[in-house]
Legacy VTK file of the C-alpha trace (Angstrom):
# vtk DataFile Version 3.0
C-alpha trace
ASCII
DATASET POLYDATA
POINTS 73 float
0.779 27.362 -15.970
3.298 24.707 -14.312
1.959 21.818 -12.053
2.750 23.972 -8.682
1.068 26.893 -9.901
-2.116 24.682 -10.277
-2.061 23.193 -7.309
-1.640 26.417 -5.570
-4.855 27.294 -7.333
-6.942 24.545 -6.511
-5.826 24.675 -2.946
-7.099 28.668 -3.005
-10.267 27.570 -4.441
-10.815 24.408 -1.848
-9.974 26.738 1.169
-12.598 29.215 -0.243
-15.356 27.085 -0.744
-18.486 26.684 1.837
-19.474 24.114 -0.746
-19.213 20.620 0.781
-20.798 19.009 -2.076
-17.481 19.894 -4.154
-15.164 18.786 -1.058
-17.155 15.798 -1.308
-16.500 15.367 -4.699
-12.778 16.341 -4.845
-12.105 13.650 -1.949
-14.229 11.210 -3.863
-11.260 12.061 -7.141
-8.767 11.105 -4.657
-9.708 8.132 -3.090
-10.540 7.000 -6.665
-7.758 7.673 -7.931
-5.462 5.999 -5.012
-3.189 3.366 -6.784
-3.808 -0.390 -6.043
-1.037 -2.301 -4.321
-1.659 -5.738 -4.568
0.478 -6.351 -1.478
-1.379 -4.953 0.631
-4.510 -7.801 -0.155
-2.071 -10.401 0.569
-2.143 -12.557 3.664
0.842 -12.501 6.042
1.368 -16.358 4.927
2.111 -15.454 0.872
4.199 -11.937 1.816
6.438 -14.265 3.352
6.672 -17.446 0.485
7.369 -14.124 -2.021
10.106 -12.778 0.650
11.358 -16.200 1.131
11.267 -16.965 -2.364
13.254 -13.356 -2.999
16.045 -14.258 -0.826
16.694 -18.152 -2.400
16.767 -16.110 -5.814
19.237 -13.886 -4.602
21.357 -16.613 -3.078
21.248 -18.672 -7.100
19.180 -21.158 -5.173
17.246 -21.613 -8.528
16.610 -24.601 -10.899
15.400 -23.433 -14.927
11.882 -24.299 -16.148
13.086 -27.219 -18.448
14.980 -28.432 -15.511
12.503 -28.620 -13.380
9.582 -30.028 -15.846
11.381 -32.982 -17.000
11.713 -33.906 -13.302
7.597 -33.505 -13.425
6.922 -35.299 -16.235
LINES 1 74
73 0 1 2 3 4 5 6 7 8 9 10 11 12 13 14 15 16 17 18 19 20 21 22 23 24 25 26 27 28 29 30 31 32 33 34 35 36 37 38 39 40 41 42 43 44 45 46 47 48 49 50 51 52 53 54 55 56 57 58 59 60 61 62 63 64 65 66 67 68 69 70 71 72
């Protein structure tokens, strides 16, 4: 059985069920499973030093780590 079929299924068996321990359940599976996006727990403040960052990488505004160590050191 392909992936459509099987979600064709499952949707027939949801929209059957008077159960709501097993809606509970499947929408319990789904928020679990909900990818992470580590962007979204970052404050306004670092979005914009990675955007800004982005850009000056895209414009060669860049200096090599050796470079910019033995300036450090």
């Amino acid at each position: 059985m392909d992936i459509q079929a099987e979600k064709i299924q499952l949707v027939k068996l949801l929209l059957e069920t008077e159960n709501l321990d097993i809606i509970k359940s499947i929408k319990t599976i789904f928020k679990q499973n909900k990818e992470f996006d580590f962007w979204d727990e970052l404050s306004a403040e670092q979005k914009y030093e990675i955007e800004k960052a982005s850009i000056e990488i895209e414009n060669g505004e860049i200096i090599d780590y050796d470079s910019f160590m033995q300036k450090h050191r």
